[in-house]
The first five atom37 places (N, CA, C, CB, O) and aatype in JSON, in Angstrom:
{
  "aatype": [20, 20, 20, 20, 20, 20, 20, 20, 20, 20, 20, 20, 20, 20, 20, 20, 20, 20, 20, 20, 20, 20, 20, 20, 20, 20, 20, 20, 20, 20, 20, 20, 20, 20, 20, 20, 20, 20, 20, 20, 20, 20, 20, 20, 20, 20, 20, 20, 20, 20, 20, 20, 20, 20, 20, 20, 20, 20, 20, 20, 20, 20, 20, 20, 20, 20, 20, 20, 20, 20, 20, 20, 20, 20, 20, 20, 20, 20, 20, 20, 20, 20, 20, 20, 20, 20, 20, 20, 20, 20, 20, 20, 20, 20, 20, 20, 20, 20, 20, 20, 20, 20, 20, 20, 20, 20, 20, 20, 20],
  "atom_mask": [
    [1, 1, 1, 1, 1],
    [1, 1, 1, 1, 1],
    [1, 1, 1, 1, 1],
    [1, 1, 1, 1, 1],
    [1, 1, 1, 1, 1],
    [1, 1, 1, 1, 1],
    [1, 1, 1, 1, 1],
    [1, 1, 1, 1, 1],
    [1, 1, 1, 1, 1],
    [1, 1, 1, 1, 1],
    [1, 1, 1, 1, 1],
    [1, 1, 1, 1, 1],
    [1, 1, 1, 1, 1],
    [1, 1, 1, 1, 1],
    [1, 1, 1, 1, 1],
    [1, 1, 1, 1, 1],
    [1, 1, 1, 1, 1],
    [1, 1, 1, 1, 1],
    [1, 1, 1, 1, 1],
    [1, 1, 1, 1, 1],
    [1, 1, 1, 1, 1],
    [1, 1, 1, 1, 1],
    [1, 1, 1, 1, 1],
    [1, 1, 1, 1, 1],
    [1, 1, 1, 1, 1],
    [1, 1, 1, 1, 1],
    [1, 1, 1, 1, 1],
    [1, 1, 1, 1, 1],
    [1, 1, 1, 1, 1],
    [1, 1, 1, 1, 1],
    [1, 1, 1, 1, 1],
    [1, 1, 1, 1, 1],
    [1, 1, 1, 1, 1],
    [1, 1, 1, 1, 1],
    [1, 1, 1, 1, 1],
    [1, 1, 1, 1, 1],
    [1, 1, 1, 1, 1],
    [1, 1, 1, 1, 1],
    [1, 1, 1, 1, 1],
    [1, 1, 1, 1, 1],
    [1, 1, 1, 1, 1],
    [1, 1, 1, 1, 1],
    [1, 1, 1, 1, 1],
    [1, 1, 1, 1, 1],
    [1, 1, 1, 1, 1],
    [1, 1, 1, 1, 1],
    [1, 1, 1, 1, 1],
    [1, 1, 1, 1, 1],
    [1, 1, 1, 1, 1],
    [1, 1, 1, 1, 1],
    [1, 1, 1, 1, 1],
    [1, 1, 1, 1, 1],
    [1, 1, 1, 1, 1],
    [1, 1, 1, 1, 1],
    [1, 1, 1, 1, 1],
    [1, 1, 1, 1, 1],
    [1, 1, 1, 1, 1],
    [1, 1, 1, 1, 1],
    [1, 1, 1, 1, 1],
    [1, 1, 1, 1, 1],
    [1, 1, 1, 1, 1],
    [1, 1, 1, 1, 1],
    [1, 1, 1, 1, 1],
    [1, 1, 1, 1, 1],
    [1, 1, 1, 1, 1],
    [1, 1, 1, 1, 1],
    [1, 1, 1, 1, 1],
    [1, 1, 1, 1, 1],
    [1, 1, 1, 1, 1],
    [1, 1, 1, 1, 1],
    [1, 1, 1, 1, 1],
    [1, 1, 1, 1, 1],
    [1, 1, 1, 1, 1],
    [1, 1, 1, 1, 1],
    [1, 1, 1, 1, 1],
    [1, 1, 1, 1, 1],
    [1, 1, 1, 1, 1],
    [1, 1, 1, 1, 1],
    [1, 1, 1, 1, 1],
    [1, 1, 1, 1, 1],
    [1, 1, 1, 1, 1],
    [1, 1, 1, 1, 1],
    [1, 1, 1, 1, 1],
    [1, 1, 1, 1, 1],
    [1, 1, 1, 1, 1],
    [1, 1, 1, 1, 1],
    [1, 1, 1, 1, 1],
    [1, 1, 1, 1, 1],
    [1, 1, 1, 1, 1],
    [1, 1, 1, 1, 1],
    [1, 1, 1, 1, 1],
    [1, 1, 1, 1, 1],
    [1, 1, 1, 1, 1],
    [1, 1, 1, 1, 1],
    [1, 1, 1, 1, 1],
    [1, 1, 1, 1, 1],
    [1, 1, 1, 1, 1],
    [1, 1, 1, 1, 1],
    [1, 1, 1, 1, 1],
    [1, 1, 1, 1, 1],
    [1, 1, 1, 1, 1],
    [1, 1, 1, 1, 1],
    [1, 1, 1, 1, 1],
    [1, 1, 1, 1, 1],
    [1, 1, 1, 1, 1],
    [1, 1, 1, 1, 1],
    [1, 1, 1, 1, 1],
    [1, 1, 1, 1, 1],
    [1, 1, 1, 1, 1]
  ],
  "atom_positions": [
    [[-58.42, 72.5, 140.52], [-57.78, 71.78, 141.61], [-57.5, 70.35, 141.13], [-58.68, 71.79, 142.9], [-58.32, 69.71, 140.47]],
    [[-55.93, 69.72, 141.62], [-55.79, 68.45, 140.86], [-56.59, 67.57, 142.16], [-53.92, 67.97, 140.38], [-57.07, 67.86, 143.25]],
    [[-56.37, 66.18, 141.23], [-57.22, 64.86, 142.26], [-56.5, 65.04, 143.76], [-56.83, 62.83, 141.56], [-57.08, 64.78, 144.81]],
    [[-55.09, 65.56, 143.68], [-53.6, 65.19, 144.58], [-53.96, 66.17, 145.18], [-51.91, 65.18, 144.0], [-53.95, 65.79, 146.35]],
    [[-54.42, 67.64, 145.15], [-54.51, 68.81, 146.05], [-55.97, 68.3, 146.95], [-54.65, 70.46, 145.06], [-56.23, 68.43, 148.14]],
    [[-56.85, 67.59, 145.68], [-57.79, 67.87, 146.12], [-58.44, 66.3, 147.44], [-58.59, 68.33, 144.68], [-59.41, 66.07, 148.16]],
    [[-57.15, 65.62, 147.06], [-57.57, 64.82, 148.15], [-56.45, 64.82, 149.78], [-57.65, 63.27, 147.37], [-56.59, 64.09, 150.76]],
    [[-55.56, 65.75, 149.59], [-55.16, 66.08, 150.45], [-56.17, 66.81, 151.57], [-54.24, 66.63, 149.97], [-56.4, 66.52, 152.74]],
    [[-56.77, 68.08, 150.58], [-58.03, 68.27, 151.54], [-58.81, 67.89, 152.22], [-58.61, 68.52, 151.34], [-59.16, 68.5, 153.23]],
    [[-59.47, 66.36, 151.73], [-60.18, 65.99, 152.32], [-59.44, 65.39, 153.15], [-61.02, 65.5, 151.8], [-60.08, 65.07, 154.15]],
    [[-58.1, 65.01, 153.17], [-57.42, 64.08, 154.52], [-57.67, 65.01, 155.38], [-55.7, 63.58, 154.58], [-58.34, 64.76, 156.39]],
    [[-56.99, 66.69, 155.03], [-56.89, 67.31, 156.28], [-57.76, 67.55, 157.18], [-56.51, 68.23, 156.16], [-57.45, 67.66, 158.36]],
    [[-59.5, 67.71, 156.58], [-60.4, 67.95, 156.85], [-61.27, 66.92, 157.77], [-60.73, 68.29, 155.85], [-62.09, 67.11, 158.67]],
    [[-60.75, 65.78, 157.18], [-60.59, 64.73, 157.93], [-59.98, 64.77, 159.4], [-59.89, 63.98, 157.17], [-60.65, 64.7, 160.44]],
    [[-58.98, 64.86, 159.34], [-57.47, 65.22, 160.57], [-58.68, 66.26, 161.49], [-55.42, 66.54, 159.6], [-58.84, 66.08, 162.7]],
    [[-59.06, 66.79, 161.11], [-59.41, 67.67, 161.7], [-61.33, 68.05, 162.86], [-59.03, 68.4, 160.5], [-61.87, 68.82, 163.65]],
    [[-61.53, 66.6, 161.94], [-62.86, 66.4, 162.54], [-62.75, 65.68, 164.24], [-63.73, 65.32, 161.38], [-61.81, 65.0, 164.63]],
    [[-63.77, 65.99, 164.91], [-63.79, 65.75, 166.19], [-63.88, 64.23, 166.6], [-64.82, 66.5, 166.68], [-63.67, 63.81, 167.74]],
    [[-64.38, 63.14, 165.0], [-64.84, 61.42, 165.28], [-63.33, 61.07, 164.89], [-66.36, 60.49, 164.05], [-62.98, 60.04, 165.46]],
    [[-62.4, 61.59, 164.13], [-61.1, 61.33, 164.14], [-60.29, 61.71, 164.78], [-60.71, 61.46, 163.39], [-59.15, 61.36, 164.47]],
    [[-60.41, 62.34, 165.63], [-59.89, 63.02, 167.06], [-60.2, 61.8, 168.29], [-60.91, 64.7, 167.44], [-59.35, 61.42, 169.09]],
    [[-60.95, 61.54, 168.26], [-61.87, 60.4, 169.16], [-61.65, 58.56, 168.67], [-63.79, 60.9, 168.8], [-61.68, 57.43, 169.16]],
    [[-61.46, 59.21, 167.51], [-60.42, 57.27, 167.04], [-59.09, 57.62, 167.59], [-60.02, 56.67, 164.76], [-58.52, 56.78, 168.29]],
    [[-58.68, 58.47, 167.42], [-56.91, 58.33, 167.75], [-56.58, 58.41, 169.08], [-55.98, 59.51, 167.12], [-55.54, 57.98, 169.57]],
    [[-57.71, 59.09, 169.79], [-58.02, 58.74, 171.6], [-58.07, 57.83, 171.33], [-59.19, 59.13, 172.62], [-57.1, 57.42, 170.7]],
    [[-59.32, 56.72, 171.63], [-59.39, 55.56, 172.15], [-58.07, 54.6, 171.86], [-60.63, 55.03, 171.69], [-57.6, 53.81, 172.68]],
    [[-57.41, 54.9, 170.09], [-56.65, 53.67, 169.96], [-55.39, 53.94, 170.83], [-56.3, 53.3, 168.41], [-54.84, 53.05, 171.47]],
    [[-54.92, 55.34, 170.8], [-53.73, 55.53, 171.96], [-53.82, 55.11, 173.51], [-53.46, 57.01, 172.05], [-52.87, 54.69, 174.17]],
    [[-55.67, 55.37, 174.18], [-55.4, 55.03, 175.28], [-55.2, 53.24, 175.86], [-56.39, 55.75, 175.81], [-54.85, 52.77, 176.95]],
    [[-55.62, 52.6, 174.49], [-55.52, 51.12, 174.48], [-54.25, 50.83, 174.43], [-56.18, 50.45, 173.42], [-53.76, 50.09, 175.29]],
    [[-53.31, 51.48, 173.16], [-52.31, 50.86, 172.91], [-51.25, 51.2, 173.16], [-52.28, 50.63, 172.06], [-50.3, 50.57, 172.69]],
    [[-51.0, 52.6, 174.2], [-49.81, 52.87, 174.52], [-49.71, 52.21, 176.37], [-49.59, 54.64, 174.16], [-48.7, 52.1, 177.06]],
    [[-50.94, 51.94, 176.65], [-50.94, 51.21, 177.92], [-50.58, 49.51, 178.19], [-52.27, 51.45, 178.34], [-50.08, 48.83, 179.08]],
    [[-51.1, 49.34, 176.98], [-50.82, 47.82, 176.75], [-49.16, 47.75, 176.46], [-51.81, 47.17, 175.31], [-48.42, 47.06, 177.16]],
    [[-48.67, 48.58, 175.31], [-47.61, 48.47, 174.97], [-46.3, 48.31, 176.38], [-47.59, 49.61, 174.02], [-45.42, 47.5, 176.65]],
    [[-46.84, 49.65, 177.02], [-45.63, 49.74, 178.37], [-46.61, 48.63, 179.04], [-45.31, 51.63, 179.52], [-45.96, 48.43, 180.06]],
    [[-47.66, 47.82, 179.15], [-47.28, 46.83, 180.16], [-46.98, 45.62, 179.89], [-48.1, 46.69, 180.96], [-46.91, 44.69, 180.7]],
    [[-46.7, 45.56, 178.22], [-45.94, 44.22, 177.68], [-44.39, 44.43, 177.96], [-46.19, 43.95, 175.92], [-43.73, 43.56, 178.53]],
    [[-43.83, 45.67, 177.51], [-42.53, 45.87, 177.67], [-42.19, 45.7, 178.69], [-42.11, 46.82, 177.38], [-41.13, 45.07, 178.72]],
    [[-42.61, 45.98, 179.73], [-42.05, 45.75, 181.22], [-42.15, 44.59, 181.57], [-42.63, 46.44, 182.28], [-41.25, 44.08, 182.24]],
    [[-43.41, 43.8, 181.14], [-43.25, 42.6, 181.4], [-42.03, 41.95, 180.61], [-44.47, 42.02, 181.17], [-41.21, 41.28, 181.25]],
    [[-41.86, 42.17, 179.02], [-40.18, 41.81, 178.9], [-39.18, 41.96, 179.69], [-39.62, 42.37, 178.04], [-38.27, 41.15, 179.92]],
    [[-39.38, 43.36, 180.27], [-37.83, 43.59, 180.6], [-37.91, 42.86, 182.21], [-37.27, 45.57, 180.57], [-36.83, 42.68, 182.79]],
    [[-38.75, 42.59, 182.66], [-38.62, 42.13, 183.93], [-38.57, 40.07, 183.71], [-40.16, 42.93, 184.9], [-38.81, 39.26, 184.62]],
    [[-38.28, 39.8, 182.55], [-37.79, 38.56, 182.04], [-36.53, 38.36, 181.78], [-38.32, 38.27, 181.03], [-35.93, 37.3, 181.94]],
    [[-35.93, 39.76, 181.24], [-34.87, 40.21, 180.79], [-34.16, 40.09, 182.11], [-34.97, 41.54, 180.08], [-33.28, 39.24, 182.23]],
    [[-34.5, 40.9, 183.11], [-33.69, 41.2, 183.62], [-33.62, 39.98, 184.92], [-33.87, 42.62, 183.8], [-32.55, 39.8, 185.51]],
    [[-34.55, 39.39, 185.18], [-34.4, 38.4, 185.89], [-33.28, 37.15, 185.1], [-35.89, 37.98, 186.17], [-32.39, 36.68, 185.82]],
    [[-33.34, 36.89, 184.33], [-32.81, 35.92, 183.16], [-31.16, 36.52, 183.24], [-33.76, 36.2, 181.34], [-30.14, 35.98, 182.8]],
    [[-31.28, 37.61, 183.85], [-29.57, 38.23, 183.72], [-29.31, 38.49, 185.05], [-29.25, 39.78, 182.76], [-28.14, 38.79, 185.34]],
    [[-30.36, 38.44, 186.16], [-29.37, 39.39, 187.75], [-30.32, 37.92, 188.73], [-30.2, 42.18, 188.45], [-30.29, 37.94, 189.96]],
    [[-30.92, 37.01, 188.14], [-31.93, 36.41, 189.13], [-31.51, 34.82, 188.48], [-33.87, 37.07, 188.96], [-32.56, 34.23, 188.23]],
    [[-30.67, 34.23, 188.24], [-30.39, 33.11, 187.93], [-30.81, 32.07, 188.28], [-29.59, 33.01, 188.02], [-31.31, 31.09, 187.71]],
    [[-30.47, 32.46, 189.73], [-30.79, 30.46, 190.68], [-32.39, 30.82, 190.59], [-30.02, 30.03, 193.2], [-33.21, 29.93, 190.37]],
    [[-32.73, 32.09, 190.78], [-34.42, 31.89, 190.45], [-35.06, 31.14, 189.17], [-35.03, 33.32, 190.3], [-35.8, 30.18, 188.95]],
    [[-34.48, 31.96, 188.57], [-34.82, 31.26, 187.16], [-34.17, 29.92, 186.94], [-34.35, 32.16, 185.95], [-34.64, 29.29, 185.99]],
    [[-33.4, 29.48, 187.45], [-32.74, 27.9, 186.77], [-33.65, 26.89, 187.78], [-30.55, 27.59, 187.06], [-33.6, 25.66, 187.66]],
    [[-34.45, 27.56, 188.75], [-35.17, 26.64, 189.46], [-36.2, 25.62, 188.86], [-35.76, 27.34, 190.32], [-37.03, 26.14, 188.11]],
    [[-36.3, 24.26, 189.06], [-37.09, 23.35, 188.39], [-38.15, 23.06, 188.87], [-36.59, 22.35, 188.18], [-38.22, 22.28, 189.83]],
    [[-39.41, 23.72, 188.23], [-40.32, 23.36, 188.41], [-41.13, 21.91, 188.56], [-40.53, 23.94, 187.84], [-41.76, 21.39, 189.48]],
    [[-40.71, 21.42, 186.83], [-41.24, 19.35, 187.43], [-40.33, 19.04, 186.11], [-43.74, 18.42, 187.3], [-40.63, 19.39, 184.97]],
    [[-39.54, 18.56, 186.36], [-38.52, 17.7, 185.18], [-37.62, 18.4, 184.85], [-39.08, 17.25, 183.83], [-37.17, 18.88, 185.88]],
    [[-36.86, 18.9, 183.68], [-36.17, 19.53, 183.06], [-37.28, 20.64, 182.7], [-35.44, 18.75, 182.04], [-37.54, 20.65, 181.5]],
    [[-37.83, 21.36, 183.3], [-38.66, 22.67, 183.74], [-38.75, 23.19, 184.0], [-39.15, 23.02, 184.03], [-39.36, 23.11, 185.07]],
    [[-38.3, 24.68, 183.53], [-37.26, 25.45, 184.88], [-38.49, 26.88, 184.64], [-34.77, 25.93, 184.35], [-39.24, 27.0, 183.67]],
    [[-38.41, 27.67, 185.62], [-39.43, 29.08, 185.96], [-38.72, 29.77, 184.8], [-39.3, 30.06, 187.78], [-39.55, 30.42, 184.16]],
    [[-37.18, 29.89, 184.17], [-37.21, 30.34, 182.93], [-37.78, 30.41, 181.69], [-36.64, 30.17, 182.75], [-38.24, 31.28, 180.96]],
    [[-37.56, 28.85, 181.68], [-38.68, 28.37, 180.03], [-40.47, 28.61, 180.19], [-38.52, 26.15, 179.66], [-41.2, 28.74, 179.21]],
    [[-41.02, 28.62, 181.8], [-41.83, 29.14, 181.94], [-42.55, 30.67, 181.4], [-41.61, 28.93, 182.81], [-43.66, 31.08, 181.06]],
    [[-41.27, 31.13, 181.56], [-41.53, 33.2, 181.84], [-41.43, 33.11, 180.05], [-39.59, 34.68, 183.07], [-42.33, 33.65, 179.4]],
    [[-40.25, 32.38, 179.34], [-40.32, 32.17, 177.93], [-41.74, 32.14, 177.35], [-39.65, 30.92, 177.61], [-42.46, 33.06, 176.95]],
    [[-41.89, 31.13, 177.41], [-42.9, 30.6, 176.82], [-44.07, 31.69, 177.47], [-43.01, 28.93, 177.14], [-43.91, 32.67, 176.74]],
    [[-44.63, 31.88, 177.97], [-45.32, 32.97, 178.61], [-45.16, 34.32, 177.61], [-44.67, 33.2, 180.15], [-46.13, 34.97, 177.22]],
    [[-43.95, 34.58, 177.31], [-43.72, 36.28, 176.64], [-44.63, 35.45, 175.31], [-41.45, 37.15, 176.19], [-45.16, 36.24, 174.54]],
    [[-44.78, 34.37, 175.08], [-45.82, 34.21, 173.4], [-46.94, 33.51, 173.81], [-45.09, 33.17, 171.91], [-47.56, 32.83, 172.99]],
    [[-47.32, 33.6, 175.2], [-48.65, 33.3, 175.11], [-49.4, 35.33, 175.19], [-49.09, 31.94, 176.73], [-50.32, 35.85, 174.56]],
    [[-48.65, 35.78, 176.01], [-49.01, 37.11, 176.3], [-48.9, 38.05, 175.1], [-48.18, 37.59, 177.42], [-49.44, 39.16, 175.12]],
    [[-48.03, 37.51, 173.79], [-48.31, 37.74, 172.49], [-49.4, 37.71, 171.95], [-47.77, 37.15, 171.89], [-50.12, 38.61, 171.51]],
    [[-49.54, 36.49, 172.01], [-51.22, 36.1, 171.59], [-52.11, 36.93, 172.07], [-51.78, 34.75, 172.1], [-52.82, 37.65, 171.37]],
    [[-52.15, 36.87, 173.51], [-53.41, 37.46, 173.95], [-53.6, 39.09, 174.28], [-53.71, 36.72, 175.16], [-54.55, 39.4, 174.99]],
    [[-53.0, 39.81, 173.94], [-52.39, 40.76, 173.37], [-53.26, 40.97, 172.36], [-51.09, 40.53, 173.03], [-54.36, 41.49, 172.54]],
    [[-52.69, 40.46, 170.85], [-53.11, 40.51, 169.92], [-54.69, 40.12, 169.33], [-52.27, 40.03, 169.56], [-55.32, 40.41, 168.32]],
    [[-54.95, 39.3, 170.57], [-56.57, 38.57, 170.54], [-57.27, 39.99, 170.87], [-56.99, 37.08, 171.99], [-57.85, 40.66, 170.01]],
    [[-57.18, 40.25, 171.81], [-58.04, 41.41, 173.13], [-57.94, 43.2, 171.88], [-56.37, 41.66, 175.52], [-58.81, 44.04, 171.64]],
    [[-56.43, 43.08, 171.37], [-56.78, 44.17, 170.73], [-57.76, 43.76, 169.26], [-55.35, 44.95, 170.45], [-58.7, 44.49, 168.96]],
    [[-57.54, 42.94, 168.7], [-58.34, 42.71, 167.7], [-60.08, 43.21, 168.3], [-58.07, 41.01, 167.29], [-60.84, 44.02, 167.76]],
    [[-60.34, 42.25, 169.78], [-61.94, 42.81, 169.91], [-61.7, 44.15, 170.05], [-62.93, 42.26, 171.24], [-62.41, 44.86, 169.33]],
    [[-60.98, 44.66, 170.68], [-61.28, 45.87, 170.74], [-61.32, 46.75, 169.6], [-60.58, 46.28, 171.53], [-62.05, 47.74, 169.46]],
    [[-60.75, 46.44, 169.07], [-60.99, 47.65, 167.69], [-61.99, 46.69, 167.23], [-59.48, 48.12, 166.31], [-62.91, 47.41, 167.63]],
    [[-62.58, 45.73, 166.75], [-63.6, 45.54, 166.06], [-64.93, 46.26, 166.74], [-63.67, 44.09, 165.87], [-65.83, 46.82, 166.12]],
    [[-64.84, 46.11, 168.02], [-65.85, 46.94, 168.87], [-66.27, 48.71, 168.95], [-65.38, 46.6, 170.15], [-67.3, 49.37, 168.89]],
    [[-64.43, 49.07, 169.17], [-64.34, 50.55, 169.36], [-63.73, 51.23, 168.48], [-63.79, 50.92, 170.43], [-63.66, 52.46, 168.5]],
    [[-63.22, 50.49, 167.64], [-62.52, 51.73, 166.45], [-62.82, 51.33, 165.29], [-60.84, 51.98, 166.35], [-62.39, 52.21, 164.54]],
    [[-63.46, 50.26, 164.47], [-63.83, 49.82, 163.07], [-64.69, 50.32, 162.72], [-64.07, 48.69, 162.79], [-64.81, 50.46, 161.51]],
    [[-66.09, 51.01, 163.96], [-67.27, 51.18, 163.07], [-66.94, 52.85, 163.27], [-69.01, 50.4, 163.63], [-67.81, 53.69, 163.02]],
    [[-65.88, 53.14, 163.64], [-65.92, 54.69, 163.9], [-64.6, 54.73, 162.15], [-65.07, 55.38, 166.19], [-64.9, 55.32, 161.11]],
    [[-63.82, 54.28, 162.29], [-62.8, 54.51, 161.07], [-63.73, 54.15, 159.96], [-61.32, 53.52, 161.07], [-63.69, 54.85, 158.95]],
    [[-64.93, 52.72, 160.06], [-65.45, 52.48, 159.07], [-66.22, 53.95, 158.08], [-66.31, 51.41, 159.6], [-66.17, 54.26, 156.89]],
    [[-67.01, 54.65, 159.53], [-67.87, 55.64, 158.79], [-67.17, 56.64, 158.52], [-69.01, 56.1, 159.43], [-67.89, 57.39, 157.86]],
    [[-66.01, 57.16, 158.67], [-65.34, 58.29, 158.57], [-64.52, 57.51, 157.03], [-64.33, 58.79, 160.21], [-64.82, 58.16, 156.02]],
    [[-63.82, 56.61, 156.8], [-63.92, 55.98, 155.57], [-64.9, 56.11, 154.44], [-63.95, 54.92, 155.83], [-64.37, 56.31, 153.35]],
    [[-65.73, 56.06, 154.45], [-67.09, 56.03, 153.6], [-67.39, 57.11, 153.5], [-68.23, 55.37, 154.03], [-67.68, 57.41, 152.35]],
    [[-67.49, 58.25, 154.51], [-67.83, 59.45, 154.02], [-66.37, 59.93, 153.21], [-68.39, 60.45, 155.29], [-66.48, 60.52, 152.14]],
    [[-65.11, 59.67, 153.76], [-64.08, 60.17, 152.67], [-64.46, 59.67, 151.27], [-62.57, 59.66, 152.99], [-64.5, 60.44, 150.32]],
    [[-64.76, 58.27, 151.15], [-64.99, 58.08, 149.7], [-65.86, 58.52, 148.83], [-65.1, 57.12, 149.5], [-65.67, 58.68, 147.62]],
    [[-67.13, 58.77, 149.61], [-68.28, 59.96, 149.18], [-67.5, 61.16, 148.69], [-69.31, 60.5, 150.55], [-67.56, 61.6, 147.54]],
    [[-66.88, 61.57, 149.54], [-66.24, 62.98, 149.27], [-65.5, 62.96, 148.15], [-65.36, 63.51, 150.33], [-65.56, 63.98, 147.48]],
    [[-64.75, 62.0, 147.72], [-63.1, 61.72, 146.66], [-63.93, 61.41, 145.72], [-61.67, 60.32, 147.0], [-63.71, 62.13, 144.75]],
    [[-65.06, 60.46, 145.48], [-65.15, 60.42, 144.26], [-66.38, 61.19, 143.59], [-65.09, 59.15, 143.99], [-66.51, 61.19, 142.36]]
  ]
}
């Protein structure tokens, strides 16, 4: 058996275990929920910014309008986004990919 057959195996075998079944839960139920509730929050920027004008051109205090608000907002909600998933996988998916890692490398070499 070459290195190439023979480490395909262990991916599949991998694929196939119940703690890698259980990483790809948790990270889907995190990140396909987050994802649709960032997008919507775009598109409801989007779409205000295109059908909601005098709302948006309204001035908050100076040359400050609820637009550059909702702007600036889509990259704070970037950030924190990106903060919240970081704990979370350091919490719920690093020490589970970590050990399923380590035993693949046990296995490969």
């Amino acid at each position: 058996m070459t290195t190439r057959q023979h480490d395909s195996s262990v991916y599949e075998h991998i694929q196939g275990e119940e703690r890698f079944q259980e990483l790809k839960r948790r990270f889907r139920s995190w990140a396909f929920p987050m994802t649709a509730a960032f997008l919507a929050w775009y598109l409801l920027y989007v779409v205000l910014s295109a059908w909601a004008r005098d709302f948006m051109g309204t001035k908050v205090f100076g040359n400050i309008n609820v637009a550059l608000i909702f702007g600036l907002l889509q990259f704070v909600s970037t950030f924190l986004i990106a903060w919240a998933y970081s704990r979370y996988a350091e919490k719920k998916l690093d020490p589970v990919a970590d050990e399923i890692r380590h035993e693949a490398e046990g296995t490969t070499e």
